[in-house]
OpenMM code with the backbone's topology and positions (N, CA, C; nanometers):
from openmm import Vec3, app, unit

residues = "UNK UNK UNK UNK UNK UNK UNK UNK UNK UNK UNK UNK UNK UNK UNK UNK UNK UNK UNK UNK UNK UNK UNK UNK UNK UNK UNK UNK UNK UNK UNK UNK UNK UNK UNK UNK UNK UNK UNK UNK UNK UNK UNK UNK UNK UNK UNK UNK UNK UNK UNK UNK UNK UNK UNK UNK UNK UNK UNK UNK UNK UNK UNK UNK UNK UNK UNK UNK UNK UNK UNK UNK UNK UNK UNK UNK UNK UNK UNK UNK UNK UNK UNK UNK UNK UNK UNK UNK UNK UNK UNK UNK UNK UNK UNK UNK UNK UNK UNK UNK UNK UNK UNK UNK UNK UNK UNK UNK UNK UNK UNK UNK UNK UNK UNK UNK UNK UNK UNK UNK UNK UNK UNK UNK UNK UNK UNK UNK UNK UNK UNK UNK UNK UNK UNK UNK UNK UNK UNK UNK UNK UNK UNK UNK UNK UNK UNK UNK UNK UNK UNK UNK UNK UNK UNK UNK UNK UNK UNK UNK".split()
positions = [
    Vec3(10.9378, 14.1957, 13.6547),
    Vec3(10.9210, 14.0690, 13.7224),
    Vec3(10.8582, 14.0957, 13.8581),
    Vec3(10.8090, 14.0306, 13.9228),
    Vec3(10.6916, 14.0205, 14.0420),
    Vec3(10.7060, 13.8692, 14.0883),
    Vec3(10.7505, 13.8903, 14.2051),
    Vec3(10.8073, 13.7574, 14.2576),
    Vec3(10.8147, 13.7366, 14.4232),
    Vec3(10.7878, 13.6726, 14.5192),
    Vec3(10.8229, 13.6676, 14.6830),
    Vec3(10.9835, 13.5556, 14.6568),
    Vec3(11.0505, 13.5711, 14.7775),
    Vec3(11.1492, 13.4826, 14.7844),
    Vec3(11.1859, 13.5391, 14.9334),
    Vec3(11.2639, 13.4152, 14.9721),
    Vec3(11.3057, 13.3938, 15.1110),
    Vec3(11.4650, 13.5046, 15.1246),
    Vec3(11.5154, 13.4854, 15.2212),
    Vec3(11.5857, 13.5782, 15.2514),
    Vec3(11.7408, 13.4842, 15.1526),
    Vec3(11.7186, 13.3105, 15.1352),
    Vec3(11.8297, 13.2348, 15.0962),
    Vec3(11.7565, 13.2172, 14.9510),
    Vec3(11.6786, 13.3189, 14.8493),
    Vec3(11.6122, 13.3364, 14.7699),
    Vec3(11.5743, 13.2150, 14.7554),
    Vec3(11.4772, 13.1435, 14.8769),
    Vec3(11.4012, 12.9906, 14.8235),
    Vec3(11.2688, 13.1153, 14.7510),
    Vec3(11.2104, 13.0453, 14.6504),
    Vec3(11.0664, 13.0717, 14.5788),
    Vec3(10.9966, 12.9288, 14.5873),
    Vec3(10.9882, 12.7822, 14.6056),
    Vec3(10.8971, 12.6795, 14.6328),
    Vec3(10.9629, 12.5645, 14.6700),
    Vec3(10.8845, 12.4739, 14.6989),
    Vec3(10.9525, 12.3343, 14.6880),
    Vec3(10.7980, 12.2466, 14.6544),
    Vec3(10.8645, 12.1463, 14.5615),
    Vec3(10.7519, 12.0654, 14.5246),
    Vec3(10.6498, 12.1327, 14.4338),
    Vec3(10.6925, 12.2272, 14.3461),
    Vec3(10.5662, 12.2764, 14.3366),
    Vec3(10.4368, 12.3743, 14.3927),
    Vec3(10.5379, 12.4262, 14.5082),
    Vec3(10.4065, 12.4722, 14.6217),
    Vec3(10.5101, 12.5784, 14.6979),
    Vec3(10.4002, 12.6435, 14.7347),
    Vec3(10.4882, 12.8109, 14.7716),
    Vec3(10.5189, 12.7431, 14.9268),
    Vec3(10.5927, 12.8455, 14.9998),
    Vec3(10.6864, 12.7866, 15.1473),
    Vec3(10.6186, 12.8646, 15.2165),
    Vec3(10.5227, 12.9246, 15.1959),
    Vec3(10.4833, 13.0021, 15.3267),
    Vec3(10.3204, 13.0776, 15.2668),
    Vec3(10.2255, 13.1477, 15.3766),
    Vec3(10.1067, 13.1925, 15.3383),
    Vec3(10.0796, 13.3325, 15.3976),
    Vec3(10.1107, 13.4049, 15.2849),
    Vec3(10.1206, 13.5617, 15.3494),
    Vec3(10.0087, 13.6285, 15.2393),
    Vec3(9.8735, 13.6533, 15.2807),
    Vec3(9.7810, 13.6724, 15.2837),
    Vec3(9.7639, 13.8245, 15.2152),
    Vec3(9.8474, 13.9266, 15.2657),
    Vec3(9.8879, 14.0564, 15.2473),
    Vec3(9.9357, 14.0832, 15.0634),
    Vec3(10.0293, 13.9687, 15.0422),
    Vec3(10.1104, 13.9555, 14.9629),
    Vec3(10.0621, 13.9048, 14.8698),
    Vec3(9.9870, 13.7780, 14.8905),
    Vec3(9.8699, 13.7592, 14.7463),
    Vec3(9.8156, 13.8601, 14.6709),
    Vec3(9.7354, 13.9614, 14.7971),
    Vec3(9.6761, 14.0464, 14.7642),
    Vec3(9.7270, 14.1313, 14.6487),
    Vec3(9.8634, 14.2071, 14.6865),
    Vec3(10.0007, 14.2833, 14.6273),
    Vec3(9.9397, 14.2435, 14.4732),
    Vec3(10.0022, 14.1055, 14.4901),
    Vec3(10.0045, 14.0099, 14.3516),
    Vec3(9.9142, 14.0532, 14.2331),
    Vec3(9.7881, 14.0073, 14.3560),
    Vec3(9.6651, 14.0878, 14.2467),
    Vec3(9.6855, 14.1541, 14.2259),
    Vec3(9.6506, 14.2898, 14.3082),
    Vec3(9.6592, 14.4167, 14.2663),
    Vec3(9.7382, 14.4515, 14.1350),
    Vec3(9.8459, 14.4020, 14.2032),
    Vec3(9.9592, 14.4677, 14.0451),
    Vec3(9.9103, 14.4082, 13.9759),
    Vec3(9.8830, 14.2184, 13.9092),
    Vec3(9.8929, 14.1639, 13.7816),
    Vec3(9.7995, 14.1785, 13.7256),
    Vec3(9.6849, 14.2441, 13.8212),
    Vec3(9.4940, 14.2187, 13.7306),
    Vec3(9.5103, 14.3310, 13.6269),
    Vec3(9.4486, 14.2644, 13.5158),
    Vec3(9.4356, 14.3494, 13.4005),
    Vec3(9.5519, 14.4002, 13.3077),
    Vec3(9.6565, 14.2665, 13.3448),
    Vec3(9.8056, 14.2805, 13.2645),
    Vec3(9.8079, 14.0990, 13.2403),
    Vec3(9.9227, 14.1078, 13.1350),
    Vec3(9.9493, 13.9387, 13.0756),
    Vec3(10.0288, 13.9265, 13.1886),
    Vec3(10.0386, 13.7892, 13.2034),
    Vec3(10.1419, 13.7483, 13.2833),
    Vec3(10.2159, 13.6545, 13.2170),
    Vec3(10.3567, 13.6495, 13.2590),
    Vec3(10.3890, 13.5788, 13.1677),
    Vec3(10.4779, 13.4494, 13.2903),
    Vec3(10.5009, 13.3402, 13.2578),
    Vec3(10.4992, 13.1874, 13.3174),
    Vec3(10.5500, 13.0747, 13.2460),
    Vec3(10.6077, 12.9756, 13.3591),
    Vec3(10.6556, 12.8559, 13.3114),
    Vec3(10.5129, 12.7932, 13.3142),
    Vec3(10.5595, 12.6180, 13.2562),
    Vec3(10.4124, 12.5533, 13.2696),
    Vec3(10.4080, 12.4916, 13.3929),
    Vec3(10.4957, 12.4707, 13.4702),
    Vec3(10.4859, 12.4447, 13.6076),
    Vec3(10.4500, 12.5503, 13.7351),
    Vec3(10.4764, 12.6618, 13.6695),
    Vec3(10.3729, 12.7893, 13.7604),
    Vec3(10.2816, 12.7648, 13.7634),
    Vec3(10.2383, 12.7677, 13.5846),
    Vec3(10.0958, 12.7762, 13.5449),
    Vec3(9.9862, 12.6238, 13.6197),
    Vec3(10.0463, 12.5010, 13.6172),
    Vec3(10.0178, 12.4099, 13.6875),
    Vec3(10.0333, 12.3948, 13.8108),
    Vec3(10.0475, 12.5377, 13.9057),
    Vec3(10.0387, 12.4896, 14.0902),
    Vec3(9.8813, 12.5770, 14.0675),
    Vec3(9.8377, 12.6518, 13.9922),
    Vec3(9.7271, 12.7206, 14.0195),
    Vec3(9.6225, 12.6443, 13.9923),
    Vec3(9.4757, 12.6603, 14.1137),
    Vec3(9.3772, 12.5263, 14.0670),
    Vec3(9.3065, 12.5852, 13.9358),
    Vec3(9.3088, 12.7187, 13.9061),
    Vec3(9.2705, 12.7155, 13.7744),
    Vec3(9.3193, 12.9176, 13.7310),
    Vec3(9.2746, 12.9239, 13.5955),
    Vec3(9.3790, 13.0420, 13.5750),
    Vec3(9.3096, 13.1583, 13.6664),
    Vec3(9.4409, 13.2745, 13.6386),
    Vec3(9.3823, 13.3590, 13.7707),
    Vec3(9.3254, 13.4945, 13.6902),
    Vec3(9.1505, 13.5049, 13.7701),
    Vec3(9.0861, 13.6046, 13.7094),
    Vec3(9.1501, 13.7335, 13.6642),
    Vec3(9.0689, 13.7677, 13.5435),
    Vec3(9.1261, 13.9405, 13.4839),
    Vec3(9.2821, 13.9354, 13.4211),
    Vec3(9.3097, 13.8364, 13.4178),
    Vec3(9.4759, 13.8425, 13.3272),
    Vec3(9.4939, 13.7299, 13.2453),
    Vec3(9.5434, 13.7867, 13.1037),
    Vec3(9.5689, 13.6965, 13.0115),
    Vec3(9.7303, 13.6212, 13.0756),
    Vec3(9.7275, 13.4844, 13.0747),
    Vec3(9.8503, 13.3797, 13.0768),
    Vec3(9.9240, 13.3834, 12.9510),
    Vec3(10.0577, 13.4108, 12.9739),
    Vec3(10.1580, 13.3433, 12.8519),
    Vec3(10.1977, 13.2181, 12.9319),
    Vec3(10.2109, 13.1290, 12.8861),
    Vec3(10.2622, 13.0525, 12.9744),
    Vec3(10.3692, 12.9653, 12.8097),
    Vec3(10.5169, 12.9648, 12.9127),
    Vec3(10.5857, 12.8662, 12.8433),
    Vec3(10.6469, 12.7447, 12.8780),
    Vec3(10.6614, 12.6318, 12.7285),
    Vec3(10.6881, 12.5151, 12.7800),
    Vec3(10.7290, 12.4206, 12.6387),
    Vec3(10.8235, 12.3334, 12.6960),
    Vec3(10.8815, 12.3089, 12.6013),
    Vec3(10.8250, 12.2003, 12.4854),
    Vec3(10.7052, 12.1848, 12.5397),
    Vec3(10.6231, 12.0439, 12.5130),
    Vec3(10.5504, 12.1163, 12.3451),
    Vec3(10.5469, 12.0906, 12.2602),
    Vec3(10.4758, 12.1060, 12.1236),
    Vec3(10.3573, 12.1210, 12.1319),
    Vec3(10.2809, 11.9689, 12.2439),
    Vec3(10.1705, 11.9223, 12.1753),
    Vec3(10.0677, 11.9844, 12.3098),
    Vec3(10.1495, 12.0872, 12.4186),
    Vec3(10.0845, 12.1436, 12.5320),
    Vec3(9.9709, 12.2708, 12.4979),
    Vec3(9.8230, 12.1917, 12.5630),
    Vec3(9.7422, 12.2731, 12.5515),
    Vec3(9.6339, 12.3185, 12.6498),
    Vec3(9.6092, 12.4337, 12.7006),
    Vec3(9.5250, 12.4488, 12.7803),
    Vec3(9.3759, 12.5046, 12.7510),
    Vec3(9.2545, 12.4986, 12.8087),
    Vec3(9.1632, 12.4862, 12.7379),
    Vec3(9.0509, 12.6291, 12.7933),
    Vec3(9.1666, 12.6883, 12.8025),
    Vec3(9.1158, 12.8178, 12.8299),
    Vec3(9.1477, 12.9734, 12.7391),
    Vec3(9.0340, 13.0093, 12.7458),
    Vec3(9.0462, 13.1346, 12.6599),
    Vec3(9.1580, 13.2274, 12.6859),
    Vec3(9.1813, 13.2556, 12.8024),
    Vec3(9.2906, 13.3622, 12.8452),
    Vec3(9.3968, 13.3141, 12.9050),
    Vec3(9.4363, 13.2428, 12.8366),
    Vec3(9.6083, 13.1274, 12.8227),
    Vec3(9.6390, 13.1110, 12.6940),
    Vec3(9.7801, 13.1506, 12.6831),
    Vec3(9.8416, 13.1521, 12.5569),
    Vec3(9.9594, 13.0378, 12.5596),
    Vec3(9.9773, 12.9654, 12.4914),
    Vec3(10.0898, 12.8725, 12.4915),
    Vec3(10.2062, 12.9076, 12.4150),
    Vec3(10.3242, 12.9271, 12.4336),
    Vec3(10.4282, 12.9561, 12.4002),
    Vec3(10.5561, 12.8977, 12.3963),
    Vec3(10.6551, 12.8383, 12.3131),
    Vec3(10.7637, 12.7976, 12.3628),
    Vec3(10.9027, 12.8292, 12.3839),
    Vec3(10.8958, 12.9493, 12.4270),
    Vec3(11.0260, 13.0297, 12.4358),
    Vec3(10.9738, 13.1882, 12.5319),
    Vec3(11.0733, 13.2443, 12.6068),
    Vec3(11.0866, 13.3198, 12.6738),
    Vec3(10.9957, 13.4509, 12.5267),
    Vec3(11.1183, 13.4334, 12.4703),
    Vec3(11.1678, 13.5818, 12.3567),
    Vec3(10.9893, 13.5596, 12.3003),
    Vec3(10.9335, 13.4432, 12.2639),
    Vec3(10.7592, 13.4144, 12.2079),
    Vec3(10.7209, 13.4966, 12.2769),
    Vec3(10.6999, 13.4646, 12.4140),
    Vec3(10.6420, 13.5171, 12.5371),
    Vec3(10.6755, 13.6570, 12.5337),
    Vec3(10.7761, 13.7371, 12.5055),
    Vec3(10.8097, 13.8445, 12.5024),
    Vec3(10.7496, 13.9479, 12.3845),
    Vec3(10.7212, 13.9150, 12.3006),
    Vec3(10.7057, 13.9404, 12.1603),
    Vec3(10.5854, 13.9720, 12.1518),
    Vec3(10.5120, 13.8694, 12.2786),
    Vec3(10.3453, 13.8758, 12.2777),
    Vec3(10.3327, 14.0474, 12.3786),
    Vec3(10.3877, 14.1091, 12.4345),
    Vec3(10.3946, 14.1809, 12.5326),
    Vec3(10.4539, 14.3755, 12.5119),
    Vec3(10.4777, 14.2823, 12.4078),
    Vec3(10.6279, 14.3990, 12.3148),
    Vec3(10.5236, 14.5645, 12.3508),
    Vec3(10.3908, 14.5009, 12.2860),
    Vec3(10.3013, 14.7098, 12.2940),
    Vec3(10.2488, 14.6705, 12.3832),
    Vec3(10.2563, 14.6495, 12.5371),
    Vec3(10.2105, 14.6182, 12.6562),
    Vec3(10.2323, 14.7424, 12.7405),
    Vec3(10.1304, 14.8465, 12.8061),
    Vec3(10.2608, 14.9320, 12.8870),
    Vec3(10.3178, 14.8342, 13.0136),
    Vec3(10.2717, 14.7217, 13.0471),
    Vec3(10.2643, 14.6445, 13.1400),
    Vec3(10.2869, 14.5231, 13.1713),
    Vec3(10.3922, 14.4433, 13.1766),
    Vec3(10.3478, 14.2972, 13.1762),
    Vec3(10.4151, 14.2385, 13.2803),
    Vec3(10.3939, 14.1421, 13.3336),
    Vec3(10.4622, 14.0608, 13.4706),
    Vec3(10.5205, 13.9144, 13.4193),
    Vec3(10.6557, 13.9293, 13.4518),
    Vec3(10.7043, 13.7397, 13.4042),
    Vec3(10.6838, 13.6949, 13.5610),
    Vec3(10.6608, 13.6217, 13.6321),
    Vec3(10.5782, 13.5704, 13.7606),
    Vec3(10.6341, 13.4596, 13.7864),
    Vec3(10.7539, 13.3811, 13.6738),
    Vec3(10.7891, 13.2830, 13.7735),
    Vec3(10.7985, 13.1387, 13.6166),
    Vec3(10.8260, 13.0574, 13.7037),
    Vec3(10.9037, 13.0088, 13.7994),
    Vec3(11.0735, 13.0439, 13.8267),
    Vec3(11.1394, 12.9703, 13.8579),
    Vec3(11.2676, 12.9748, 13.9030),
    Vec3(11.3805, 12.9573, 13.7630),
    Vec3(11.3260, 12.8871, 13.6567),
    Vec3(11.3663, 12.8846, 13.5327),
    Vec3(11.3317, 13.0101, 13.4112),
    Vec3(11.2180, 13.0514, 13.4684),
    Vec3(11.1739, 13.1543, 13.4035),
    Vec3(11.2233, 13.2992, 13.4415),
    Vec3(11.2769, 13.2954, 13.5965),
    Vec3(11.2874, 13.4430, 13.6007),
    Vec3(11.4497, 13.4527, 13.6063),
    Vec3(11.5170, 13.3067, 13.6282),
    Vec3(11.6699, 13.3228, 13.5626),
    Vec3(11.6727, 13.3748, 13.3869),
    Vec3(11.5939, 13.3510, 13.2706),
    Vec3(11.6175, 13.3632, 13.2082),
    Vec3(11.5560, 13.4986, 13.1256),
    Vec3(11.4439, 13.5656, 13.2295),
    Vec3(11.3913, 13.6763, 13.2175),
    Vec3(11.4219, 13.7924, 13.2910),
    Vec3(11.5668, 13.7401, 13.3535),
    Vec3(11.6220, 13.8638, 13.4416),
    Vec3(11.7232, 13.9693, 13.3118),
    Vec3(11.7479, 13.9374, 13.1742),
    Vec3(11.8106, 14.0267, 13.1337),
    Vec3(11.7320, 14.1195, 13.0524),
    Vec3(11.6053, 14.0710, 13.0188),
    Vec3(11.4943, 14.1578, 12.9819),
    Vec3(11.4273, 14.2328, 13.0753),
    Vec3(11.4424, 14.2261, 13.1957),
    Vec3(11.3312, 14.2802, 13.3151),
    Vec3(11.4093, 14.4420, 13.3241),
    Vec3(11.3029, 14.5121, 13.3159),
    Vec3(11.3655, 14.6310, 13.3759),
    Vec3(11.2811, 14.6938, 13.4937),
    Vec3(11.2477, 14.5940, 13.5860),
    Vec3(11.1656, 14.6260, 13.6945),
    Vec3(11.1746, 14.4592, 13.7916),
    Vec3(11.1621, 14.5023, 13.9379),
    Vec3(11.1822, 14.3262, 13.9646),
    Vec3(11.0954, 14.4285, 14.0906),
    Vec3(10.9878, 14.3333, 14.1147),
    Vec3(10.8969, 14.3897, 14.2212),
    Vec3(10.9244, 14.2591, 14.3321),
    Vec3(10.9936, 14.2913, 14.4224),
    Vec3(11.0434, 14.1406, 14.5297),
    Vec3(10.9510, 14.1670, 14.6376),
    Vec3(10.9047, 14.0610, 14.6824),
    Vec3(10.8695, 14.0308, 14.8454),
    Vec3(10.9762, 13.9669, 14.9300),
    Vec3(11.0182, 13.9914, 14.9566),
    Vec3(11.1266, 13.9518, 15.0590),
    Vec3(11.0957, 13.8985, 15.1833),
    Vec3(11.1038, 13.7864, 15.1895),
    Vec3(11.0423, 13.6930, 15.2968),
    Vec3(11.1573, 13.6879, 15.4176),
    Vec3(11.1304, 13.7485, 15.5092),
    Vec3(11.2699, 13.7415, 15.6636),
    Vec3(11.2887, 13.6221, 15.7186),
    Vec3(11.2919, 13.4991, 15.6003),
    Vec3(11.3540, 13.3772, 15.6738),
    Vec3(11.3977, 13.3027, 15.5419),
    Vec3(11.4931, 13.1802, 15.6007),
    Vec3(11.5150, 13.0857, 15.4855),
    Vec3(11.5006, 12.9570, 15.4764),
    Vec3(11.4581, 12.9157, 15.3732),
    Vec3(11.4319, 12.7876, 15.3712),
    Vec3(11.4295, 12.6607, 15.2989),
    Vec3(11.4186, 12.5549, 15.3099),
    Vec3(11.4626, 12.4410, 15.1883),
    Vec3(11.3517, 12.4429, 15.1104),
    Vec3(11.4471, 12.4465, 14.9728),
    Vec3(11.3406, 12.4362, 14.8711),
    Vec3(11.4041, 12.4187, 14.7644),
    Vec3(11.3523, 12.3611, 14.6423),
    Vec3(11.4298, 12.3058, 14.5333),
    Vec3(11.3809, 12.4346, 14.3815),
    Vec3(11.3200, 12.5383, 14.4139),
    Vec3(11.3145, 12.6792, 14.3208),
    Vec3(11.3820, 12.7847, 14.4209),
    Vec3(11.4798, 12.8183, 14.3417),
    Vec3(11.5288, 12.9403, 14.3737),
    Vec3(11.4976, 13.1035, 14.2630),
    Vec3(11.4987, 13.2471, 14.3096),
    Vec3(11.4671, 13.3499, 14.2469),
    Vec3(11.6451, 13.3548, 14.2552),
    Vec3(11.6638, 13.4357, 14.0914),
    Vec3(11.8053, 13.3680, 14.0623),
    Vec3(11.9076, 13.5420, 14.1526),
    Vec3(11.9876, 13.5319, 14.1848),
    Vec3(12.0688, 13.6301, 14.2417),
    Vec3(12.0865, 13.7120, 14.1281),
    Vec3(12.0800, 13.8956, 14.1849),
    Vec3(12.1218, 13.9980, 14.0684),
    Vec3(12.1477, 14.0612, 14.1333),
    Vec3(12.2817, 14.1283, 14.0154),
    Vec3(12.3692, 14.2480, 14.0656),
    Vec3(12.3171, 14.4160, 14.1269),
    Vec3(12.3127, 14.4202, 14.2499),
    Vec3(12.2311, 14.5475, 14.3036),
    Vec3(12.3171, 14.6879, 14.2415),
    Vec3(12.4482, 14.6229, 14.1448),
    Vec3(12.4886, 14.7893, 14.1014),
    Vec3(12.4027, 14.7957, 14.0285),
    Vec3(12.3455, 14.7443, 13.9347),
    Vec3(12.2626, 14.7032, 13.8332),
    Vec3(12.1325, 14.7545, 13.8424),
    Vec3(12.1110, 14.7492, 13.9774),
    Vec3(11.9357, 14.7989, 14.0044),
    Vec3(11.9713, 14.9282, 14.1085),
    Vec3(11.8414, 14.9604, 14.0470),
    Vec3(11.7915, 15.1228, 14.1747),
    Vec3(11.6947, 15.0630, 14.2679),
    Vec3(11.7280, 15.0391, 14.3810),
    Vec3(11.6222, 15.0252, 14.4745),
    Vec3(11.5303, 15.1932, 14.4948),
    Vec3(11.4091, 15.1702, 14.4382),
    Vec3(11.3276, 15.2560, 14.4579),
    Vec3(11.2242, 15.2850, 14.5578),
    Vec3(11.1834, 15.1802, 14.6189),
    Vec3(11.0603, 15.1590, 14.7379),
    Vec3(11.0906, 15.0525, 14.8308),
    Vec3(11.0622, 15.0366, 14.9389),
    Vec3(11.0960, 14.9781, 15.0280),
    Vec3(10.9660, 14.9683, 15.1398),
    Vec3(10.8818, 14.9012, 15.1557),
    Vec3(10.7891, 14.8816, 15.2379),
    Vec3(10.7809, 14.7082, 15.3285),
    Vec3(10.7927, 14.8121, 15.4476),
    Vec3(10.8113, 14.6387, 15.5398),
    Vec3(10.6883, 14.6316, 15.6436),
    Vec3(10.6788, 14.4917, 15.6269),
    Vec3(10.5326, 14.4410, 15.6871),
    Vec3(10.5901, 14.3082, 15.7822),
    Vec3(10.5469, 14.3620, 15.9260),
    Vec3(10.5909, 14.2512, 16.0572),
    Vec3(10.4821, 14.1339, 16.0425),
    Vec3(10.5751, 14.0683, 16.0691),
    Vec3(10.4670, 13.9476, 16.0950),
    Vec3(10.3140, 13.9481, 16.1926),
    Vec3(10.2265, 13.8874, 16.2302),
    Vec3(10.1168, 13.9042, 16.2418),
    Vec3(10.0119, 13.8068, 16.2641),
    Vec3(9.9061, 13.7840, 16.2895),
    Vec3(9.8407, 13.7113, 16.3283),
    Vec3(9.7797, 13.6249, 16.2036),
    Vec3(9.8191, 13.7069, 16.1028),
    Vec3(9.8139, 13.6499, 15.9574),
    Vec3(9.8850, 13.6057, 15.8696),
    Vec3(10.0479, 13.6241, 15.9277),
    Vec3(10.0968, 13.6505, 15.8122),
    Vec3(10.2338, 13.5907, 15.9368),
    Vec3(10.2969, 13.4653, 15.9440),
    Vec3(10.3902, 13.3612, 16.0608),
    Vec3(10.5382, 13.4464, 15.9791),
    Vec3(10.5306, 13.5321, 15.8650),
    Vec3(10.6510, 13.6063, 15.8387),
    Vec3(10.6435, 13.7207, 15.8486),
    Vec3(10.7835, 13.7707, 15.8812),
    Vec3(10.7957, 13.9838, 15.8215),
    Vec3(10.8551, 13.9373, 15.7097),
    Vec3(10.8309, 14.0049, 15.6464),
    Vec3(10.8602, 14.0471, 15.4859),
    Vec3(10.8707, 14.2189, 15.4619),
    Vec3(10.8912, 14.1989, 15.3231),
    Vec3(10.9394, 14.3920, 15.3263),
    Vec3(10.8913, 14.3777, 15.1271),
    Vec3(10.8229, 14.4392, 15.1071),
    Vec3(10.7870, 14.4893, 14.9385),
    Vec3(10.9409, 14.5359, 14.9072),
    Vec3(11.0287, 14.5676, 14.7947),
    Vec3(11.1167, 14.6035, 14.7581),
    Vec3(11.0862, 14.6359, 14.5930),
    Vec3(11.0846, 14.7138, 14.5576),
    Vec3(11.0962, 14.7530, 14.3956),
    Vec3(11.1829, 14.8019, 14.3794),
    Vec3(11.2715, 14.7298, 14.2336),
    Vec3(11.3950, 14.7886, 14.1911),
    Vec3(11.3779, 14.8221, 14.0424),
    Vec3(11.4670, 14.9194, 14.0365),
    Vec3(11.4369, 14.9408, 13.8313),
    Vec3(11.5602, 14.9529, 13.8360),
    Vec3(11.6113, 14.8805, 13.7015),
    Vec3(11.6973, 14.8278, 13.6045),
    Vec3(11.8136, 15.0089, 13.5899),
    Vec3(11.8842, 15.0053, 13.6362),
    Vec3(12.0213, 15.1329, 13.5714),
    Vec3(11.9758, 15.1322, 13.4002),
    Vec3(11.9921, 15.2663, 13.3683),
    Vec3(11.9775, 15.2595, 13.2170),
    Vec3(12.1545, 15.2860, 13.1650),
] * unit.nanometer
topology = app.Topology()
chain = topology.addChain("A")
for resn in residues:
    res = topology.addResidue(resn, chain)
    for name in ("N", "CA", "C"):
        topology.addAtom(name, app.Element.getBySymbol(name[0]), res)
C-alpha cells in the first residue's frame, strides 16, 4: 500500500487531498509508474484523467461502471482486484479510505507519508498494529517553500 496521511490519519475531505506536497507526488510516481495500481472508484474519480505508465484496477460496486480507457480495469471486489496482481512482482492498492481498510490484511508493505499535522476530513488511512509491522526506512522532509508541511517517508513490511 502507498498512501500520505496526516498525523490524526486524515487522507481527504470531499474528495480532494488536504494539502500540496509537491516532493511527495513525485515519490508517488516514482514508485507506481510501470506497476497496476489498484483503487476505489472514488480515487479513481478525483484524478482529471488516468495517471500515465500504470495500468488502473479500480473497484466499485456499480455493475454497469465503465471507463473508457485502455489502461483501467473495472472490478468489483478487493480479492478481483487482487487476483488481477497475483504474478505481479509489484503492485500498489493507493486508496481510498475504504479500500486500504480492507486491503490492510493483504498488504505486506505500507509505504506512508506522514504528514506533521492534523486535520478535518471525512477519509481516514485505517490505524495498524506497529507489532505487526517492521519499520524499515524512515526519511523526513521539513517543510519549505514548497511544501506548507514536514512530513517524513516511512516504509513498513508486514512481520512474517
Amino acid at each position: 500500500m502507498i498512501a500520505a496521511a496526516a498525523e490524526n490519519n486524515a487522507l481527504g475531505k470531499d474528495n480532494d487531498l488536504l494539502w500540496h506536497l509537491p516532493d511527495d507526488f513525485k515519490y508517488f510516481k516514482k514508485r507506481t509508474s510501470g506497476h497496476k495500481i489498484i483503487m476505489g472508484r472514488k480515487t479513481f474519480e478525483s484524478f482529471p484523467k488516468p495517471l500515465p505508465n500504470r495500468v488502473h484496477i479500480v473497484i466499485t460496486r456499480d455493475p454497469n461502471y465503465h471507463i473508457p480507457f485502455t489502461d483501467c480495469i473495472v472490478v468489483h471486489s478487493l480479492e478481483e482486484a487482487l487476483e488481477l496482481v497475483k504474478d505481479e512482482s509489484l503492485s500498489f492498492i493507493i486508496g481510498g479510505g475504504e479500500i486500504y481498510h480492507l486491503g490492510m490484511e493483504y498488504a505486506n508493505q505500507i509505504e506512508l507519508t506522514r504528514v506533521h499535522e492534523s486535520f478535518e476530513a471525512d477519509t481516514f488511512f485505517p490505524n495498524f498494529n506497529d507489532k505487526e509491522w517492521i519499520l524499515t526506512q524512515k526519511e523526513f522532509h521539513p517543510k519549505d517553500e514548497r511544501h506548507d508541511y514536514d512530513f517524513t517517508y516511512l516504509t513498513y513490511v508486514k512481520k512474517t
